[in-house]
C-alpha positions in Angstrom: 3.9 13.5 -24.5 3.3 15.5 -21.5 6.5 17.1 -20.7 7.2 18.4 -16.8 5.0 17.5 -14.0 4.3 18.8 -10.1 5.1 16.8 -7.8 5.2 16.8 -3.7 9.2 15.7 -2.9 10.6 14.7 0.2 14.0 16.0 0.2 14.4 15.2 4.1 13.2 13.4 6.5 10.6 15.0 9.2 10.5 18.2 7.0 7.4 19.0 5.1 7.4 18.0 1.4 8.5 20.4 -1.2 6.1 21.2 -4.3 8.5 20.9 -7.8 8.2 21.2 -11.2 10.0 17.8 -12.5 11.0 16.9 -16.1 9.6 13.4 -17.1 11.7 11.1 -18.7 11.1 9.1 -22.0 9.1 5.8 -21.0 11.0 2.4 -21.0 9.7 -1.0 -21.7 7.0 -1.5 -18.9 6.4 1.8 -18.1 2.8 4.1 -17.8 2.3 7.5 -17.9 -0.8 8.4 -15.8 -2.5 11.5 -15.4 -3.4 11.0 -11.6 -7.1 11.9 -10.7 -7.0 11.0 -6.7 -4.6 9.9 -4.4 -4.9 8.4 -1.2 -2.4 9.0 2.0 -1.8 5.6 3.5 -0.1 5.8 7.2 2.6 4.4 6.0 3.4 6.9 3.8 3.5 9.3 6.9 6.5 7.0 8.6 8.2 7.1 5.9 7.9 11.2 5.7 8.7 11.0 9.9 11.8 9.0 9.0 9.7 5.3 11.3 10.8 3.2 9.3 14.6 3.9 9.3 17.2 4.9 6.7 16.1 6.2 4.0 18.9 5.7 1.5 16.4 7.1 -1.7 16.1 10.6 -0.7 14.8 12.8 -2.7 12.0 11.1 -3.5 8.5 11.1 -4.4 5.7 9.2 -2.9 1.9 7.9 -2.6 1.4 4.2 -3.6 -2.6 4.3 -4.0 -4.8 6.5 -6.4 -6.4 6.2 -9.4 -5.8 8.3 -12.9 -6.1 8.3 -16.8 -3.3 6.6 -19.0 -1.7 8.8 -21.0 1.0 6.8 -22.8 2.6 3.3 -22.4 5.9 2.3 -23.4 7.2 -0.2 -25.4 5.8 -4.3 -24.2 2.8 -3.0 -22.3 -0.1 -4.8 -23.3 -2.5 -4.7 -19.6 -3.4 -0.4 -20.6 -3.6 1.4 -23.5 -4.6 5.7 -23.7 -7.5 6.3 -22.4 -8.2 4.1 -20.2 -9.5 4.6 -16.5 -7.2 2.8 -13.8 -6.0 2.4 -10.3 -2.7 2.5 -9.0 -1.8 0.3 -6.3 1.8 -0.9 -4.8 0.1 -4.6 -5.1 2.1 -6.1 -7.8 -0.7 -8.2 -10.0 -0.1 -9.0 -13.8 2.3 -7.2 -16.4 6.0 -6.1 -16.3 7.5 -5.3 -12.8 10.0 -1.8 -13.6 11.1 -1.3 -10.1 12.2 2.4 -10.4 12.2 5.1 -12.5 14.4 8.7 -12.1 12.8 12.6 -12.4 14.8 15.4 -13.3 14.7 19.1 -12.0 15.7 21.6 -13.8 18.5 22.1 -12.2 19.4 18.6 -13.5 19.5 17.3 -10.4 17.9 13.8 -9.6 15.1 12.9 -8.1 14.0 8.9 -7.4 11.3 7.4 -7.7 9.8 4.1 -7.5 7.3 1.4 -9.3 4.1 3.7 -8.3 4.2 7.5 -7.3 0.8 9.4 -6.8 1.6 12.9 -5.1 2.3 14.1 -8.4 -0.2 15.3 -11.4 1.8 12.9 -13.8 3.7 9.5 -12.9 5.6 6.6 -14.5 3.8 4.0 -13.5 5.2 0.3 -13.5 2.6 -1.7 -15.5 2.3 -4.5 -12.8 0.8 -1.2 -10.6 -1.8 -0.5 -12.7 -5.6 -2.4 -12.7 -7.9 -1.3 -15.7 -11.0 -0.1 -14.7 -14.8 0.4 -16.4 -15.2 4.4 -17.2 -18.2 4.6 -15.2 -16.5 4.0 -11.7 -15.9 7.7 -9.9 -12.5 8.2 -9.9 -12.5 9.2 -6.7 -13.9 6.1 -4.8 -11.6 4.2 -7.4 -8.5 5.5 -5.8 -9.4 3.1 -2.3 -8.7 0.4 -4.5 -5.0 1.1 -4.2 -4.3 0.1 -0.5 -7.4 0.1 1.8 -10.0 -1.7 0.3 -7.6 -5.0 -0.7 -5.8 -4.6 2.7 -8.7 -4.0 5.0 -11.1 -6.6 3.1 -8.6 -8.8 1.9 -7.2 -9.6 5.8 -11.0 -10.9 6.4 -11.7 -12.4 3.2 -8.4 -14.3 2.5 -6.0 -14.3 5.8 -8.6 -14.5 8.2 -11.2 -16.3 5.9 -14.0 -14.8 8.3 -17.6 -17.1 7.8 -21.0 -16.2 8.9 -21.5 -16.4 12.5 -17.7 -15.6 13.4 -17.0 -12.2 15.7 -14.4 -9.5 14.2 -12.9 -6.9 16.2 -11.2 -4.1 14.3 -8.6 -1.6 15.9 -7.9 1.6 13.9 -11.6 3.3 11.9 -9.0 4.7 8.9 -9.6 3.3 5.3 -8.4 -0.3 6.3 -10.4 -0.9 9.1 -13.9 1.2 7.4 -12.9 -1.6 4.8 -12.1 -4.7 7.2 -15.7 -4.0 9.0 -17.5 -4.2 5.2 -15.9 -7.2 4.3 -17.1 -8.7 7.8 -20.7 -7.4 6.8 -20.4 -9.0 3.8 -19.3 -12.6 4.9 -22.4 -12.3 7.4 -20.2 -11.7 11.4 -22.8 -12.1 14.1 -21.0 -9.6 16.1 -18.3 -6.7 14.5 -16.7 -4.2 16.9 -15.4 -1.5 16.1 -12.4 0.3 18.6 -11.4 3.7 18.1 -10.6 6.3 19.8 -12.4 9.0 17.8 -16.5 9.7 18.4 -16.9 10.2 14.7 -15.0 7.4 13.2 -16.8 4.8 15.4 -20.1 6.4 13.9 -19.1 6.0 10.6 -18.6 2.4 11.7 -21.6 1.7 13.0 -23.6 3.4 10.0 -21.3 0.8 7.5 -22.1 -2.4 9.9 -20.4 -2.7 12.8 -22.5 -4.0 15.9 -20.7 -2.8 18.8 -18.6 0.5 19.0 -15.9 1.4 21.6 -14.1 4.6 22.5 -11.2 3.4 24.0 -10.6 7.0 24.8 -13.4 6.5 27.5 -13.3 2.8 28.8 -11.0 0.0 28.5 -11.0 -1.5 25.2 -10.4 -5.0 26.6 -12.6 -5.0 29.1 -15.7 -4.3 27.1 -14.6 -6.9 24.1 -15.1 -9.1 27.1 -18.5 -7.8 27.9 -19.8 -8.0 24.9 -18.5 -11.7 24.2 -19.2 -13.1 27.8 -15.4 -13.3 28.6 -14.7 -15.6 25.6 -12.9 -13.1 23.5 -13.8 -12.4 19.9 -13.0 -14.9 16.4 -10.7 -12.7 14.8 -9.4 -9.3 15.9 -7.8 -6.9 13.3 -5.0 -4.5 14.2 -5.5 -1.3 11.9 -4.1 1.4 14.0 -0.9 0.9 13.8 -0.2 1.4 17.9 1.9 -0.7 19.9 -0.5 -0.5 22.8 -3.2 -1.6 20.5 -1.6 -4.3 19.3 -1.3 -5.7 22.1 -4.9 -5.2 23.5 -5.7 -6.7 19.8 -3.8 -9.7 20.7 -5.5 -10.0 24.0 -9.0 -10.1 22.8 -8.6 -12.8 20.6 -10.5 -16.3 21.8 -7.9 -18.8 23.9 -7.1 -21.6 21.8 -8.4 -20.6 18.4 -8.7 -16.7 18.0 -6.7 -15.1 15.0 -5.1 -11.9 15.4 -3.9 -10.1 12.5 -1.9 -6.9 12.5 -1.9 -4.3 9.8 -0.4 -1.6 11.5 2.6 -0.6 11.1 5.0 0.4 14.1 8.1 3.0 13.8 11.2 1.0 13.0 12.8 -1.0 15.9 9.4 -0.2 18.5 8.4 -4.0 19.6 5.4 -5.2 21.1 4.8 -7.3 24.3 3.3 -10.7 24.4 2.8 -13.4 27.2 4.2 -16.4 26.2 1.2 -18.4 27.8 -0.9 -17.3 24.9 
């Protein structure tokens, strides 16, 4: 069994993460070694370093809750992985035991925490629940989107906005959910995708993956040219990806009157709120 491991820590809150040698602990019932390939940095991941999403009562800790990786050794009552094979770590609990934490050592024998997934390390215990098998062939690297931004970004349009051909999408935020939202909306056949960011190259990408319309909100008013381009009747479905409170609301906004779906996926800094007219 692979013995230590290097790890990124964060030992406090708004200070950058510390690089450590940890000592890994026997495996329990339910529990995965992986040897992680790729790992993905989710926004939310960056809150949590900024201290935006309050207290953090865990500290030190490691983090990263998407990646992909080789199993190196399971524990006792896993029965979803065995050595060998080629997986992807999400935080997405799906089938298998649920082993909500786990504990590192330094060694200075002093503790650090951990949760079900961890992927800014070279080795984690991984919860089996975490952990979706995949074929060999798939590139680890494009694998690791599988963790977070590919089921969030495609699953808001395939199963919470259950988007159908002919139906308008707005998405907020060009990161890895909204690059996956727009795909998803390609996919299902949207007459009309927009894309809103507020970076030249990300609404490129966009357009080059499907979207129909692209907006620098950095250069004209978002609202006002979802408007345009839907002859004032506001888009089907508008998808919040940024993360912004003023996007949010603009999201909101854009949506059609009596029937438009906003969803947000964004995440805002513990206790920031967003405004909305109660007429809506």
């Amino acid at each position: 069994m692979i013995r230590t491991t290097k790890a990124a820590i964060l030992t406090q809150i708004n200070q950058p993460l510390e690089i450590d040698e940890l000592i890994i602990p026997d495996l329990k019932r339910g529990q995965v070694l992986v040897k992680i390939a790729y790992s993905g940095l989710c926004h939310s991941q960056l809150n949590e370093i900024r201290g935006l999403k309050g207290e953090d009562k865990f500290l030190p800790h490691t983090l990263g809750h998407e990646g992909s990786g080789i199993v190196i050794e399971v524990g006792p009552g896993v029965q979803k992985v065995q050595a060998g094979d080629h997986v992807v770590l999400t935080w997405i609990k799906g089938k298998g035991i649920d082993v909500p934490a786990t504990q590192y050592h330094r060694h200075d024998g002093s503790v650090v925490n951990s949760g079900a997934i961890s992927t800014f390390m070279e080795y984690s215990i991984i919860s089996e629940n975490r952990l979706v098998p995949i074929p060999k062939e798939m590139p680890l690297k494009e694998a690791a989107l599988l963790g977070c931004a590919i089921p969030t970004g495609a699953g808001i349009v395939l199963n919470t906005a259950r988007v159908q051909p002919g139906n308008s999408v707005a998405v907020f935020g060009i990161g890895g959910i909204g690059l996956s939202a727009i795909l998803a909306a390609k996919m299902r056949g949207s007459a009309i995708i927009i894309a809103v960011d507020i970076r030249e190259q990300k609404l490129i990408q966009a357009k080059e993956i499907g979207a129909t319309h692209i907006i620098n909100a950095s250069c004209q008013d978002a609202l006002d040219a979802i408007q345009t381009i839907m002859d004032g009747q506001g888009v089907d479905f508008a998808i919040e990806a940024a993360g912004n409170r003023k996007t949010m609301e603009t999201a909101y906004k854009s949506v059609k009157d009596k029937g438009g779906l906003c969803i947000l996926a964004g995440n805002l800094p513990k206790g920031e709120q967003i405004s909305i007219d109660p007429f809506d």
